[in-house]
VOBA-1610 file (N, C-alpha, C; in pm, whole numbers, padded with zeros to 5 digits, always signed):
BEGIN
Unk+09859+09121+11650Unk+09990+09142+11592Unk+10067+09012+11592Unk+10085+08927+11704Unk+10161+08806+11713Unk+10083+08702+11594Unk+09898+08729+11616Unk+09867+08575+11453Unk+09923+08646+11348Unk+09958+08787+11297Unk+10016+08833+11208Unk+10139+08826+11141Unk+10192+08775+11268Unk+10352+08762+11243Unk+10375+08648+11222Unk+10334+08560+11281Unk+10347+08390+11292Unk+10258+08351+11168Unk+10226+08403+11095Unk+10096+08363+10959Unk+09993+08293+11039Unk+09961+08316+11127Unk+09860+08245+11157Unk+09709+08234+11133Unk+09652+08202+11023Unk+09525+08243+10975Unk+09435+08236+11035Unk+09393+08076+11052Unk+09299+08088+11228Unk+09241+08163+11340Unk+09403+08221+11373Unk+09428+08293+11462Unk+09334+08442+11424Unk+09389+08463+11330Unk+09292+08607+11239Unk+09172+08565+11194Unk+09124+08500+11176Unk+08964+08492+11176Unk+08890+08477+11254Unk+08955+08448+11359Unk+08913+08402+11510Unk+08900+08591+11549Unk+08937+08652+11476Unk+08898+08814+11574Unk+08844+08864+11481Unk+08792+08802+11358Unk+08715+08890+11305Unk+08558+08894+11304Unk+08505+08948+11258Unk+08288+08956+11194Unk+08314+08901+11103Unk+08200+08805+11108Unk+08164+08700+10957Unk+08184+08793+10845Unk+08107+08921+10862Unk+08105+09028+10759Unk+08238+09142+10728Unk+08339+09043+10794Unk+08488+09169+10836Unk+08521+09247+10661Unk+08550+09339+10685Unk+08648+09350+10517Unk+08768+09420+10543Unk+08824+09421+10461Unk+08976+09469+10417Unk+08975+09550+10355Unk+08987+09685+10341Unk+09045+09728+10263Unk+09144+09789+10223Unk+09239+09905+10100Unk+09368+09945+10114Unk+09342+10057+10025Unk+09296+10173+10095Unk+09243+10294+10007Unk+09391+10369+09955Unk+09461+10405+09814Unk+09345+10402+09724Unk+09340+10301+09643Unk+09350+10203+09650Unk+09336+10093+09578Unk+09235+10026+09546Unk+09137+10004+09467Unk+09017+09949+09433Unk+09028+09796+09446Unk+09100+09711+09508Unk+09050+09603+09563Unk+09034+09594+09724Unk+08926+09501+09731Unk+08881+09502+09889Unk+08846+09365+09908Unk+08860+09283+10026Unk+08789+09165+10057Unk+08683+09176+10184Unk+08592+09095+10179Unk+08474+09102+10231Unk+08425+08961+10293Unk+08464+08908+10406Unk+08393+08789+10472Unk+08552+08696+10488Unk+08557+08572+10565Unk+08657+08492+10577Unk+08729+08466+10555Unk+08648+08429+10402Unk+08709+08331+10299Unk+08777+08411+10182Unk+08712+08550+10188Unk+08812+08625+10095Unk+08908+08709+10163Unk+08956+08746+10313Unk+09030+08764+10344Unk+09108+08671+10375Unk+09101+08560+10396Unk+09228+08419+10405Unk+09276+08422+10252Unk+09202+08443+10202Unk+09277+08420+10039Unk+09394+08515+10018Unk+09328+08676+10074Unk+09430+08786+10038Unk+09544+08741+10097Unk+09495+08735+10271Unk+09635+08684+10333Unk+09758+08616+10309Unk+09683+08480+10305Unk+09762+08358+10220Unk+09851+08398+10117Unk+09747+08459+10014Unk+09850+08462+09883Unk+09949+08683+09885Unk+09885+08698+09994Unk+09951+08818+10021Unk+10105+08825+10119Unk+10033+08913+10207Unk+10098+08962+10319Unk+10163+08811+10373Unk+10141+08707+10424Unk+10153+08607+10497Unk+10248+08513+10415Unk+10326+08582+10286Unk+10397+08498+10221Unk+10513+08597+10249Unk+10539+08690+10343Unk+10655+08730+10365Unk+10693+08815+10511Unk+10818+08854+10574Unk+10815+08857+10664Unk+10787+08977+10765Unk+10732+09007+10886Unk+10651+09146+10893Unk+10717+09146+11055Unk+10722+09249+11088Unk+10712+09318+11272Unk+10595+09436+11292Unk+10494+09443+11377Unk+10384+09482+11389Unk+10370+09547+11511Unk+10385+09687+11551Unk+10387+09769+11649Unk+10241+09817+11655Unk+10233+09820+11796Unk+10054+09901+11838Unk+10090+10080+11799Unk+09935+10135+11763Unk+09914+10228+11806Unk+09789+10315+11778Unk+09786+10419+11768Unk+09652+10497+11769Unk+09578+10589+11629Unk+09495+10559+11586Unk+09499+10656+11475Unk+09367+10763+11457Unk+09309+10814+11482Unk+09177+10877+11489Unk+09124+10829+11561Unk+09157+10784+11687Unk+09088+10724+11811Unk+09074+10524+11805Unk+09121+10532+11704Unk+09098+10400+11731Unk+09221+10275+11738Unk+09214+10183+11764Unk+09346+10084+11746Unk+09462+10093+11584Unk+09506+10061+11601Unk+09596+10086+11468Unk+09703+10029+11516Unk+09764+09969+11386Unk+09909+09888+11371Unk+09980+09898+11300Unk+10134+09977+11335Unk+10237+09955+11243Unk+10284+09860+11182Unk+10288+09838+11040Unk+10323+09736+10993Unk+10451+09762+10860Unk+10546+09638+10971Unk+10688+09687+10892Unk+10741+09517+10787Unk+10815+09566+10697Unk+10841+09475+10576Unk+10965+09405+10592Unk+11005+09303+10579Unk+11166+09265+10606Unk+11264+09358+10500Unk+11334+09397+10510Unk+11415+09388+10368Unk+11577+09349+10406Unk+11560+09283+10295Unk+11702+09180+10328Unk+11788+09264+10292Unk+11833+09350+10221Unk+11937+09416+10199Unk+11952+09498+10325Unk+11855+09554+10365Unk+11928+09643+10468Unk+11926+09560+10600Unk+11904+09486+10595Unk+11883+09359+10727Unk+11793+09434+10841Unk+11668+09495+10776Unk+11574+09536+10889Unk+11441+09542+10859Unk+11374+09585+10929Unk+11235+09579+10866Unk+11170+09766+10845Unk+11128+09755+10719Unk+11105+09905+10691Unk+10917+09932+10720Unk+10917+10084+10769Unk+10770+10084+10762Unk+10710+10103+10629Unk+10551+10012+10597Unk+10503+09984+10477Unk+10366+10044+10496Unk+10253+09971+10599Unk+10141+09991+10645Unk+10099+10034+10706Unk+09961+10091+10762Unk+09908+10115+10887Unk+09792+10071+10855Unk+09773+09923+10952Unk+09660+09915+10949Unk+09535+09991+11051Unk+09430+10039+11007Unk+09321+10100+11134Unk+09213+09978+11092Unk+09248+09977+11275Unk+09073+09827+11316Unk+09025+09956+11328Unk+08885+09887+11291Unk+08743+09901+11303Unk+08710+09823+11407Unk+08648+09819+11511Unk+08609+09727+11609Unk+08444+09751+11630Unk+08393+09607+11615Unk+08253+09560+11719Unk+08270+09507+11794Unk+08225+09539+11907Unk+08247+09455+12028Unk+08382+09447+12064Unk+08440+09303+12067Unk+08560+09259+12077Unk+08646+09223+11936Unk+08558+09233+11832Unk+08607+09168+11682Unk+08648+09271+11622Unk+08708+09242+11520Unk+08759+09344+11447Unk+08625+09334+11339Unk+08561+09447+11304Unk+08462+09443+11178Unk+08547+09499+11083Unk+08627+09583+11062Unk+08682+09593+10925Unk+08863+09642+10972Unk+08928+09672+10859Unk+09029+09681+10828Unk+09089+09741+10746Unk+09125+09921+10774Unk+09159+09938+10648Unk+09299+10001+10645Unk+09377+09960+10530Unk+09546+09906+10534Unk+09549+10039+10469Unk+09688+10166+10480Unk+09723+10292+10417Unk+09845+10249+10383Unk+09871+10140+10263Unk+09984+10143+10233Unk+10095+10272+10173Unk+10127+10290+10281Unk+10220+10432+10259Unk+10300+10435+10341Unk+10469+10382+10275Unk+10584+10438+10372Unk+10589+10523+10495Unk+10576+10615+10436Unk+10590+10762+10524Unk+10498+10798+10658Unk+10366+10697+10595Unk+10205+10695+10729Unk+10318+10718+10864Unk+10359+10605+10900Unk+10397+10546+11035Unk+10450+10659+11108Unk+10527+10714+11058Unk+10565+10851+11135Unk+10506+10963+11174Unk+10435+10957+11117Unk+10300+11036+11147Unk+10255+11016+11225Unk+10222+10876+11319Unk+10157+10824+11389Unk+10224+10783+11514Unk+10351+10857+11499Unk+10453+10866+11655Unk+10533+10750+11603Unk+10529+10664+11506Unk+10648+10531+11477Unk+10752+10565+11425Unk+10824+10440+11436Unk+10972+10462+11387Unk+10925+10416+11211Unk+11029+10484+11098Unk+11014+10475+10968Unk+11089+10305+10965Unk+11175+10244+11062Unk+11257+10139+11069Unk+11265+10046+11186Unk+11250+09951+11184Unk+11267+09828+11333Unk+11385+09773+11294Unk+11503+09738+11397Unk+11677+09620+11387Unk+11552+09499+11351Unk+11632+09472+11292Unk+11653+09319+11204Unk+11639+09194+11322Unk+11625+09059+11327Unk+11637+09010+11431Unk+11742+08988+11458Unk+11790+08918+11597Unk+11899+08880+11589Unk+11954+08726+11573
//
């Protein structure tokens, strides 16, 4: 959650499988290996600003993932990502972009803004 927040790319490839992928069902694009998830990143998610809460989703790790929005000066829920885990790495990733997920999943729909 912290290489997530800080854009730290490195940092996120450093926990993944050579073979990691991404995906964001239902959406028919997916990335598959390093170099095409640094790309998504980069030119995605990592060009704007996020707060990233733990939690649980069908047994496995999962992360709330909330959006800045400047008008309301807070960050709204957007994502949930569910790891996939080998070992210690993350082998895949798959993102439920859907508002509403997070609450479902015991989260708040909203995080305060910083200060």
């Amino acid at each position: 959650m912290d290489a997530l927040e800080r854009g730290d790319v490195d940092a996120v490839v450093a926990m993944l499988t050579e073979d990691a992928t991404w995906s964001m069902p239902p959406m028919t694009s997916w990335y598959r290996g390093h170099d095409a998830i640094v790309g998504f990143l980069t030119e995605g998610p990592f060009r704007h600003r996020w707060r990233h809460v733990p939690t649980r989703a069908n047994g496995q790790v999962a992360v709330g993932c909330y959006l800045w929005d400047a008008e309301k000066r807070r960050y709204e829920a957007q994502v949930l990502d569910v790891l996939t885990l080998r070992g210690a790495q993350i082998e895949e990733v798959t993102a439920f972009v859907d508002p509403g997920v997070c609450p479902r999943f015991g989260l708040p729909d909203h995080l305060p803004g910083d200060s």
